[in-house]
N, C-alpha and C positions, 0 to 999 in steps of 0.2 A: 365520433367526430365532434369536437365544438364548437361551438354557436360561430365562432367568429369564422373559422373555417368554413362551416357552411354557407354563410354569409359569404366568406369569398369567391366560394366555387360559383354561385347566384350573380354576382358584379362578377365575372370574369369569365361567364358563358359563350359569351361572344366575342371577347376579347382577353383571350388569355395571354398572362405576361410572356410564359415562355413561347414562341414560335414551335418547337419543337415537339410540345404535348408534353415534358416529361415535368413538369411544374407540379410538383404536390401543394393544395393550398396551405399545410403545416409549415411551409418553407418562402412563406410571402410574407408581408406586411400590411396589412392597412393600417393605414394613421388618418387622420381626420383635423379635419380644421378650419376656422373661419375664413378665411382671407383666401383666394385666386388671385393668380397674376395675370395680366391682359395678354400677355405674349409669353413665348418662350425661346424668344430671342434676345441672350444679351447685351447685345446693340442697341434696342428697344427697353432694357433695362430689366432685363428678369434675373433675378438673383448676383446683384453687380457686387456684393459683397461676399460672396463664396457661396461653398456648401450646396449650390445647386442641383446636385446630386446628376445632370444632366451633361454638363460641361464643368471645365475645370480653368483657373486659372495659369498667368505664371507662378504667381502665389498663392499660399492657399492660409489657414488660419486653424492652430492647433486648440486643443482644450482651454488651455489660458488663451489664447487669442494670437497668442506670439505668431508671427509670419512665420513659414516656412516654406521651401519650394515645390513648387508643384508640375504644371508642364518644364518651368525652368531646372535646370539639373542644378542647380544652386543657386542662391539667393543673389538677383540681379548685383554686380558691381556700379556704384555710384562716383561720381567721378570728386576731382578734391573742391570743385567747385560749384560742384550738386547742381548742375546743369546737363552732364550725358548720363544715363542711365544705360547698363548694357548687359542682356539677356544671351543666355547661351541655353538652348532647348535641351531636355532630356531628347537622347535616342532611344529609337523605334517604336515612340505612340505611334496610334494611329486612332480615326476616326471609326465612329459606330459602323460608318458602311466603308471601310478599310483605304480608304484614302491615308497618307502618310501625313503627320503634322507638319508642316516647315514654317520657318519664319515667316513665310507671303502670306499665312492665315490670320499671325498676330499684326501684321501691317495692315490687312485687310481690317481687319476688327475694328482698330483703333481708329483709322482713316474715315472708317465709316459711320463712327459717333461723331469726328469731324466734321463730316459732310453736313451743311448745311438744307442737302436735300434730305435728308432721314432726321423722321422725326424723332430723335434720343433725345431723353432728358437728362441725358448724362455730358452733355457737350458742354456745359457751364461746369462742370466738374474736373475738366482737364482745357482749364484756360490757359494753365501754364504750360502746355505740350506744343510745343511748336512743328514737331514733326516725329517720327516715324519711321526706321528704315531696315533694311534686314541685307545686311555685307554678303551675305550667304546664304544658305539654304538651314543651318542652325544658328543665328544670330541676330538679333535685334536689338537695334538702336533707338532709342527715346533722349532727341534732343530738348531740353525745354528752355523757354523764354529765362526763366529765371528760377534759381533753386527755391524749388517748394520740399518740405522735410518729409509729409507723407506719402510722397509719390508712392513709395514700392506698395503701400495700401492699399493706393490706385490699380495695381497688377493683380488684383485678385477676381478683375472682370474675364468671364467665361470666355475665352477664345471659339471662334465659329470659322468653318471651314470656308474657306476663299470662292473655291470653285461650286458651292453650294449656291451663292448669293450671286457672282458676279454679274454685270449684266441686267439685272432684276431693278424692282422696285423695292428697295428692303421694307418698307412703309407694308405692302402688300403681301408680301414671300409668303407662299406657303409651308417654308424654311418656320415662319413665327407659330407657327400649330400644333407641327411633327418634324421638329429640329433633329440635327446629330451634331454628336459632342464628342467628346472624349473622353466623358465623366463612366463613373461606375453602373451609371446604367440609362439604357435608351429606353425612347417614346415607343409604345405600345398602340396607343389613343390613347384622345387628350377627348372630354364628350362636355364641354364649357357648363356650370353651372353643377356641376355631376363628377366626375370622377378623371382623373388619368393616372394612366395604367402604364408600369415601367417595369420591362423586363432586366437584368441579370447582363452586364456588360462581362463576358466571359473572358475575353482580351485585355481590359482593363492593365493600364499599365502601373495600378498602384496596386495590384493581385485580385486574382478572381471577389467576387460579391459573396460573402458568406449565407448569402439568401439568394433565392430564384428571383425575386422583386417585390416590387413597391407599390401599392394601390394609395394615391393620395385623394381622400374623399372631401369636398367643399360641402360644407353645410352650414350657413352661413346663421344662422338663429342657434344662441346661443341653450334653449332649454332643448329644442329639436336636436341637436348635435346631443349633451347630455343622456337622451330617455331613449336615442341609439347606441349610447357607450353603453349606458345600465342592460341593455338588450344582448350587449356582449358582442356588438359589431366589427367594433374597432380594437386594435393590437394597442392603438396609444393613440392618447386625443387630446387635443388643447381646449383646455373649459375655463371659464371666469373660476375665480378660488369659493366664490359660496355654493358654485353646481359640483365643485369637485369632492365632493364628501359621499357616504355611503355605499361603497364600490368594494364587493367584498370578491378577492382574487385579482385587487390593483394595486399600485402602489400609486401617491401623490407627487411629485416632483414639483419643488418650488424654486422655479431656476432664477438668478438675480438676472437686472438686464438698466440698461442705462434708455428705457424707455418708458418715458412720461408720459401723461394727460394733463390737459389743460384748456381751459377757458380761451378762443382765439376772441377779439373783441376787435372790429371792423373797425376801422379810422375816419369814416366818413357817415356813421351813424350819429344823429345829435347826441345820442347817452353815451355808449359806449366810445365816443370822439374825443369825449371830453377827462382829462387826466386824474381831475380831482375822482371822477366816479370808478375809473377802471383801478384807483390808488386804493377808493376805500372801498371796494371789491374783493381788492388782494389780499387786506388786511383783515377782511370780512371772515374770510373763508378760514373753516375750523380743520386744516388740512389732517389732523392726527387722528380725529373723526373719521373721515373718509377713511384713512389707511383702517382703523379698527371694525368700522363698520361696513362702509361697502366692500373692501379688499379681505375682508376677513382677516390682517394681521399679514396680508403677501404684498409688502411694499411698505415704501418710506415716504412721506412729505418732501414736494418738491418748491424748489424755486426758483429754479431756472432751468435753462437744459442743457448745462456744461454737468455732470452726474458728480457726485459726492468725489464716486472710485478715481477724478480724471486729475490727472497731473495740473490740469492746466483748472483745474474749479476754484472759484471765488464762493466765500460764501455770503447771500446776499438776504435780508429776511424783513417784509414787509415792513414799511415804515407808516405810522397812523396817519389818517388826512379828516379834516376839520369841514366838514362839507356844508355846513352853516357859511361858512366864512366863503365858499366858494359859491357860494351863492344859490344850493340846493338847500330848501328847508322843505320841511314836513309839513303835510299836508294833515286833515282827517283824521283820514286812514291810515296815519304812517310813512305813509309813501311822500317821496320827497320831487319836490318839481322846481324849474328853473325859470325863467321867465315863460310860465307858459305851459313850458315841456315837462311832462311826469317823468320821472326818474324810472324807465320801463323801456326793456327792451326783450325779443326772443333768444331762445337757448336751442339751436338745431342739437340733434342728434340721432346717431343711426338705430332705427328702431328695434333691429334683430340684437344688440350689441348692448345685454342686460348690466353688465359692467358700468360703461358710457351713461346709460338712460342713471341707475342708482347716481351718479356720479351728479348729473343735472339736477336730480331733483336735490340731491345737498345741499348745491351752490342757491337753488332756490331758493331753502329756505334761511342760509346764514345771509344771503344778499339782504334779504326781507327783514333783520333785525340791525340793515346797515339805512334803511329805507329804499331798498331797489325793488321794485318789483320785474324777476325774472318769468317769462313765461316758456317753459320748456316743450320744444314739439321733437317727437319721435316719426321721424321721418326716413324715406328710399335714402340713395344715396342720391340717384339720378336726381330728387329733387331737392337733395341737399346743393348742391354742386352749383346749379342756378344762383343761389342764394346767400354764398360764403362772401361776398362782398361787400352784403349788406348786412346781415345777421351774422348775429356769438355763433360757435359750435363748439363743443365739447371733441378737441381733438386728439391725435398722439403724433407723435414724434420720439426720435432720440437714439445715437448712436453712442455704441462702446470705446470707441476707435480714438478720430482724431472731432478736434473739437469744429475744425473748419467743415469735415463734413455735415449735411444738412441745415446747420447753422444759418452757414453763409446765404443759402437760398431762401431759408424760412424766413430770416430777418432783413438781408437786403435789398436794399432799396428797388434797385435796379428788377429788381423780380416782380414788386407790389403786381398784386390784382392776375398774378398769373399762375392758374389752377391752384392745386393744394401749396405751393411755397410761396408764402405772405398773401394770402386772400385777405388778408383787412388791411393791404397797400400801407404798412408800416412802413417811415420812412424817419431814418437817423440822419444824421451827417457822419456824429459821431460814432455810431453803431455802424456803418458802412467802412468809415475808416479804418475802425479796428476791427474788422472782417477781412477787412484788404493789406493791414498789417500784420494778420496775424496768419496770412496765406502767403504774405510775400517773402518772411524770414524765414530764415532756415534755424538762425539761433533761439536755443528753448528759450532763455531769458526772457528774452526780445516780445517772443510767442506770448509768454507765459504774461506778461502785460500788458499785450495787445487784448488777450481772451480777458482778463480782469477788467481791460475798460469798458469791453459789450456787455458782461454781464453785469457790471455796477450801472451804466444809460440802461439797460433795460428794465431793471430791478426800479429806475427812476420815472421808466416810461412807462410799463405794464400793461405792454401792446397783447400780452398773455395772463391769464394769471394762473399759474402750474399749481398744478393739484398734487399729485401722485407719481413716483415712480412704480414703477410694476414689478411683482414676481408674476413672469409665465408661468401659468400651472397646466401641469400635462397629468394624467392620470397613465399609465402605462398595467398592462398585466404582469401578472408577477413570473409568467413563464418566458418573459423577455429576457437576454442577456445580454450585454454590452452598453446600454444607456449609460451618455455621457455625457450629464448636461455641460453648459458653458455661459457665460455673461452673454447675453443677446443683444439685439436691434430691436427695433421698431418694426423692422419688417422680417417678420415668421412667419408665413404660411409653407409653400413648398420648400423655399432656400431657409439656413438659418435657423431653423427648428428646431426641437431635441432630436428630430434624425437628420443633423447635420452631418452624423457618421452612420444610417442607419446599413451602410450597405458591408459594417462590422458587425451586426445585430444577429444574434441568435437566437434559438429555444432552448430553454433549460430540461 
């Protein structure tokens, strides 16, 4: 038996995927990875982008990314005025505990990120939905305010059974723990901090799981994740790209992804408030360095976060600023100060997150030949989170898709000082505008120079200063078959991953 086998049978003692006992661990999975999601309720936001492996959309997103149907038996019909949207369900899904899908579930869904009582943070993201409706028992209608062009994007949020929630507190549900879906495989236990454990959806209406299931391990420190892969723990793991070398009977996977890092720099601090120093910040920063040196050569220099690959990217590339002239001059020591005020401010970041930390201390020391002195602290997150409104953090972001996603909340206005979208209370006129034009057209032109004018005010304003795009690195064994990686998110841990298809995964 091998290590990682044995290792499974020990994590799934107690809670073994299959119900049944006939689970050989040679025929499971574990994967491993930084990142946990708070719920596992789509509503609440768990894997709103597909791949959840849990639940399924009406869409879903193939290797290129291209949509395709999923609960829906083909790809919703748009209307000529890109205002009715209209779903007709595949027949005879059914839910994990054999309840039948109908439209009342996908009304249910959707109404319920509506709701003003349930706390989704997905309710800013379908501003243009004006309602919701289901003719029938296979049919659903999505009327919207006004033709937005990514809607059907929007269809790939995880549909959740009606009659599971009604009634409830969705905020509360114990529905958010040990959910049922319609996806390739159900909740087992979920043990937070630790592991969840997914068995083998044998009903499955896109065909049985070529594996009994899935052990998804969180292990949030990036060296401790590592010196468990080397231990032979784990089937496939996500590691920063300088932990991922000397792993003999793995392969390296260095998947592209339209998810950056970057410098967030708070609008109400006197340093980082102030334009000329977050300009000559921007300019500061040796972004090709970082790619070479911290990322090891898995990623490109960023600077912005419309991605290189994206239809709608402007290219935008730090412009020099004269910071004598704005009134920082050097001190001593180098360091520059303003009436007063030393040119110094903090650099949060998460301290398990050896990537992030390398990342800080770079900006460290190029700041420091700009005359800023950065002071970088490796901190929780709990005690990050207090503090993103006043302090830098070295963050990530960034979607493949459409550019209005994430964008629009990271940078608008309308969001400033609320949790992680715009915690440094940036605030455009312009940059709102063409957020707001660039959501409200349906035509690409249109689009295509609405996205151009936020990223040129941005690139003006340097409410961020973007580091790096990312290659996620997975480390996989080599008796794996089926890996398929894909252009990713920002957000990989459970949804989204390299096993965004793992439940086609084999042993060789």
């Amino acid at each position: 038996m091998g290590t990682a086998a044995a290792v499974l049978l020990a994590l799934t003692a107690c809670s073994n995927p299959d119900a049944t006992g006939s689970t050989s661990a040679g025929n499971t999975f574990v994967v491993a990875t930084s990142g946990e999601p708070d719920t596992l309720n789509p509503v609440l936001g768990y894997g709103t982008d597909g791949a959840a492996l849990i639940f399924d959309g009406l869409v879903a997103r193939d290797a290129s990314n291209t949509l395709i149907p999923a609960l829906a038996a083909e790809l919703p019909a748009v209307s000529g005025d890109g205002r009715t949207i209209t779903a007709k369900l595949r027949s005879g899904v059914t839910f994990h505990d054999g309840t039948p899908l109908t439209a009342g579930d996908v009304v249910f869904t959707y109404t319920s990120v509506l709701d003003p009582k349930v706390d989704s943070t997905l309710r800013s993201d379908l501003d243009m939905l004006a309602g919701v409706t289901a003719p029938d028992p296979s049919t659903v209608v999505f009327a919207l305010k006004y033709a937005y062009a990514p809607f059907l994007q929007r269809l790939t949020l995880g549909i959740v059974p009606a009659g599971a929630l009604e009634g409830q507190d969705v905020n509360k549900a114990g529905f958010n723990q040990k959910p049922v879906g319609t996806g390739p495989y159900r909740v087992t236990s979920w043990t937070p901090g630790d592991r969840l454990v997914l068995a083998a959806n044998d009903t499955y209406w896109g065909g049985k799981p070529a594996n009994s299931g899935v052990i998804v391990a969180f292990v949030a420190d990036d060296n401790v994740r590592a010196q468990r892969a080397r231990a032979g723990e784990f089937d496939a793991v996500e590691l920063a790209p300088k932990l991922a070398t000397a792993f003999s009977g793995f392969t390296v996977h260095r998947v592209p992804t339209a998810d950056y890092r970057g410098v967030m720099l708070p609008m109400g601090d006197p340093v980082t408030g102030d334009v000329a120093i977050r300009k000559a910040l921007d300019a500061a920063v040796d972004r090709q360095a970082m790619v070479t040196g911290v990322l090891a050569g898995a990623g490109d220099p960023a600077y912005g976060p419309v991605p290189p690959t994206s239809a709608f990217y402007t290219a935008t590339e730090p412009a020099p600023v004269n910071l004598d002239e704005a009134g920082w001059v050097a001190g001593g020591d180098g360091i520059r100060a303003k009436n007063g005020q030393r040119a110094e401010f903090s650099l949060m970041y998460p301290a398990t997150d050896s990537l992030r930390k390398e990342l800080a201390l770079a900006v460290t020391a190029d700041a420091r030949k700009a005359g800023i002195e950065v002071k970088p602290e490796g901190l929780t997150w709990d005690a990050i989170e207090p503090r993103m409104g006043d302090d830098a953090l070295i963050m990530g972001w960034g979607t493949p898709y459409d550019p209005d996603f994430v964008s629009y909340k990271l940078f608008g206005g309308q969001f400033a000082g609320q949790g992680f979208f715009n915690p440094g209370s940036y605030r455009s006129e312009i940059v709102d505008k063409a957020l707001q034009d660039g959501r409200d057209n349906a035509d690409t032109e249109r689009r295509k120079a609405a996205y151009a004018t936020f990223q040129q005010q941005l690139a003006a304003d340097a409410p961020w200063v973007f580091l790096t795009y990312l290659q996620h690195t997975y480390v996989v064994r080599d008796d794996v078959a089926g890996v398929t990686p894909r252009v990713e998110a920002h957000e990989h841990d459970v949804a989204n991953s390299l096993w965004w298809n793992i439940h086609t995964w084999t042993r060789k």
